[in-house]
C-alpha positions as a printed Julia matrix, in Angstrom:
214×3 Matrix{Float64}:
 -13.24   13.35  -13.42
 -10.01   12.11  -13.68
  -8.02   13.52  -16.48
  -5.68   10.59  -18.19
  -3.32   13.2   -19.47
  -2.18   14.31  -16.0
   0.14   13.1   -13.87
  -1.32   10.54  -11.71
  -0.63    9.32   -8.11
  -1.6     6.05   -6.27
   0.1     4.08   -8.35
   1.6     1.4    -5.67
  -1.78    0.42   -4.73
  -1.52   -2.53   -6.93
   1.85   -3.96   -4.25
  -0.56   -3.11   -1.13
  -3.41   -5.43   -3.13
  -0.98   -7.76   -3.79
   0.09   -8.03   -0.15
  -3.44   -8.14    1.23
  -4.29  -11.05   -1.24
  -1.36  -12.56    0.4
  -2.16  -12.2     3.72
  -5.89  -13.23    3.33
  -4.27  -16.61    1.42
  -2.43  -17.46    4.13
  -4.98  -16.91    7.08
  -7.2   -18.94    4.25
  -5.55  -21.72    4.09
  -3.63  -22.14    7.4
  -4.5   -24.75   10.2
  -5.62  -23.01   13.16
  -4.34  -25.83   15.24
  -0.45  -25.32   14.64
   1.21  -23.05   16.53
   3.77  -22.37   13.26
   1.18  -21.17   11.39
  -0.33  -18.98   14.02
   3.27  -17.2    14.21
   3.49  -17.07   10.88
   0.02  -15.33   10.19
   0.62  -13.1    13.1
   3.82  -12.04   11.93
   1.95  -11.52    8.26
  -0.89   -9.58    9.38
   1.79   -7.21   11.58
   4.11   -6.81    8.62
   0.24   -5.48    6.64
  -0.25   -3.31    9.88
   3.2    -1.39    9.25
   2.91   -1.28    5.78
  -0.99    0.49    5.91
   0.55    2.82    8.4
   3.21    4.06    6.32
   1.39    4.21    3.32
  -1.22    6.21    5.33
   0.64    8.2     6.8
   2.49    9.16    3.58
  -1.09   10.14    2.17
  -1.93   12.08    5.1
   1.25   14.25    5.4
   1.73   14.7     1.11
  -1.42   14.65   -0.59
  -4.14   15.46    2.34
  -2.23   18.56    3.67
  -2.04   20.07    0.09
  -6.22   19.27    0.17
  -6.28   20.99    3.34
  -4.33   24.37    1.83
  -6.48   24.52   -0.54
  -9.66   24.6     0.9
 -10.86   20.92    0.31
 -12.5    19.06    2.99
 -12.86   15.57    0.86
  -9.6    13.64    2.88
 -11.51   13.21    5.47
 -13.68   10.24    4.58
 -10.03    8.78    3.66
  -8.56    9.55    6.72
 -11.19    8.24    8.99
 -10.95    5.11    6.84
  -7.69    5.13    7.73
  -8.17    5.71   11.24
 -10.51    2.26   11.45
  -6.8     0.29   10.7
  -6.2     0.34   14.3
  -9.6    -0.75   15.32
  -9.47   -3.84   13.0
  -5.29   -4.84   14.11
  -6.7    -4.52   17.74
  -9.71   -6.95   17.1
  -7.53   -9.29   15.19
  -5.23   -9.53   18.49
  -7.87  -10.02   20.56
  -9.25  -13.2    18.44
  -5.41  -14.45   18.2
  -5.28  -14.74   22.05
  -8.79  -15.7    21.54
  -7.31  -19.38   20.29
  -5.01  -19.42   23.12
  -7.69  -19.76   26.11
  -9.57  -22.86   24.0
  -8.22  -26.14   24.1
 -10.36  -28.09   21.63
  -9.26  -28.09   17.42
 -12.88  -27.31   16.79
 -13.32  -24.61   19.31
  -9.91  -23.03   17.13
 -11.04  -23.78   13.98
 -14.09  -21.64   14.71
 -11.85  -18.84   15.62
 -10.18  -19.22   12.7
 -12.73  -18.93   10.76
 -13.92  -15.63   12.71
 -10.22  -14.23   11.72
 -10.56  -15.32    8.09
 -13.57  -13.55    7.49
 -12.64  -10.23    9.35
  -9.09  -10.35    7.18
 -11.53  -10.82    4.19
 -14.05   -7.65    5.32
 -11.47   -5.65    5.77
  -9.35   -6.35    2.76
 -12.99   -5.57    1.13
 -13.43   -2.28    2.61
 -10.09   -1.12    2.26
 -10.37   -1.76   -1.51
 -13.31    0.87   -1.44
 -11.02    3.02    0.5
  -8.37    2.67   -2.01
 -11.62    3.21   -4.8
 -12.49    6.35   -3.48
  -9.14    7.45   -3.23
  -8.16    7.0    -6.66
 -11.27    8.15   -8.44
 -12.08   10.87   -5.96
  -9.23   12.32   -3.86
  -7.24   12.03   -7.11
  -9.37   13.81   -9.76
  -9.22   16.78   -6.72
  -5.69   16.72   -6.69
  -5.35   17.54  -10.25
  -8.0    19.78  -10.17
  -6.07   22.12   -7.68
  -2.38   21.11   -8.18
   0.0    21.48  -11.53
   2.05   18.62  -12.84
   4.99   19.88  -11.43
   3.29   20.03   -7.86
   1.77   16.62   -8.27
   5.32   15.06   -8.81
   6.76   16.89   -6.08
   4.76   14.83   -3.84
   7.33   11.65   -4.5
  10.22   13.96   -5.5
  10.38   14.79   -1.54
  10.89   10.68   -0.95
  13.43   10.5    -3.77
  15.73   13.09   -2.13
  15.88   11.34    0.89
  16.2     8.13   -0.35
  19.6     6.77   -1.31
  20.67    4.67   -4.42
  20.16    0.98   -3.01
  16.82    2.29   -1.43
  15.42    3.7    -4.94
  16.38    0.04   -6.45
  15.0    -1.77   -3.94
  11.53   -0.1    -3.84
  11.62   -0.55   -7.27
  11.79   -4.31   -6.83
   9.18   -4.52   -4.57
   6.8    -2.53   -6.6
   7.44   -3.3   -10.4
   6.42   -7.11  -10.21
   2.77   -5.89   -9.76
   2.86   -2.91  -12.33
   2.39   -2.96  -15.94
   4.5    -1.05  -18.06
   2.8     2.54  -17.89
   3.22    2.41  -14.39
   6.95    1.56  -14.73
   7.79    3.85  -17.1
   6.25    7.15  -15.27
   8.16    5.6   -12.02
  11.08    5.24  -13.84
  11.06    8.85  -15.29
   9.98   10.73  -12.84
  12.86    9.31  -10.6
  15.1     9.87  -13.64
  13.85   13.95  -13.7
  13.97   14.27  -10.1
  17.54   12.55   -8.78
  19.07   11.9   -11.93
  22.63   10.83  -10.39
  20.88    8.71   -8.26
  19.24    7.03  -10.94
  22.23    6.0   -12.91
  24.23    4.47   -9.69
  20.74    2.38   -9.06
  20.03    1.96  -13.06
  21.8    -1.2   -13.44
  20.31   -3.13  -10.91
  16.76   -1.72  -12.14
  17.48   -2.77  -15.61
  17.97   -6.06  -14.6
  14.01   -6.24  -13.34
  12.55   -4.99  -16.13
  12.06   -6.28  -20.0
  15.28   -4.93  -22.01
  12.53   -3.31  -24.88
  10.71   -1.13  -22.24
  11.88    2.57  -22.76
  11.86    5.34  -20.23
């Protein structure tokens, strides 16, 4: 069971909602019949692609390795969730060039509709995924891990990242936090790179309400 008195990870889960909500508005409510919106949507549901990968990939190479030293074999329903990304982007493309070998507004309309509801099935499942993640793979983690080597997972990212690149995934992210979640960001990235953090705290400050404390 998860313990609310540990350190918790997963928190940017709430941007990657966020963005899928997006997405699935768009294909939702564009016309299948103009090639702008097409684009657009393509370029959307591409931009979702890279960001699943990376976030994937992060999980895989931080948190599921540290599973793996330590004897726990429960990643692997998460990672062949994740593997099923590629599967879906691939069947999207085909139904894209799908509405490029019809010629009639109802024939793409139909299509459309095809795309909308795979978007929509997949933005389901993946909220499972992100489920399980969170109130399985996570309870594990701080079953087998300390504090300290539950931080260290992101402390990695904040030594490579510079300044401008801490403040700037701090404006993506906070918009779609609450306060909790801002607060544990903004400390642990105070502990871990603490010159970094004052050269970027300015420009954070300026995102967040002046009465929230760190």
């Amino acid at each position: 069971m998860l313990n609310p008195n540990r350190h918790r990870l997963y928190r940017e889960h709430k941007y990657v909602c966020f963005f899928f909500n997006a997405v699935l508005k768009q294909v939702a409510c564009m016309d299948f019949g103009n090639t702008t919106d097409i684009v657009n949507a393509k370029n959307e549901l591409n931009n979702l692609k890279q960001l699943l990968h990376g976030h994937a990939m992060h999980e895989e190479q931080k948190m599921h390795r540290l599973l793996k030293l330590n004897r726990s074999d429960i990643y692997q329903i998460a990672e062949a969730q994740h593997e099923e990304h590629d599967a879906f982007f691939d069947l999207i493309a085909m139904k894209f060039n799908a509405l490029e070998d019809v010629s009639t507004l109802a024939e793409k309309n139909f299509i459309g509709y095809e795309i909308y509801l795979d978007v929509r099935k997949f933005y389901a499942d993946n909220l499972e995924h992100f489920d399980y993640e969170e109130r399985v793979i996570m309870p594990e983690l701080q079953r087998l891990l300390s504090d300290t080597e539950l931080k260290e997972i992101d402390h990695a990212s904040y030594h490579e990242m510079s300044p401008e690149q801490i403040s700037h995934m701090v404006s993506i992210l906070f918009p779609h936090m609450n306060r909790d979640d801002r607060n544990v960001f903004l400390a642990d990235i105070k502990d871990c790179v603490p010159d970094k953090f004052t050269i970027a705290w300015p420009q954070i400050a300026s995102l967040i309400d002046p009465l929230e404390t760190i």
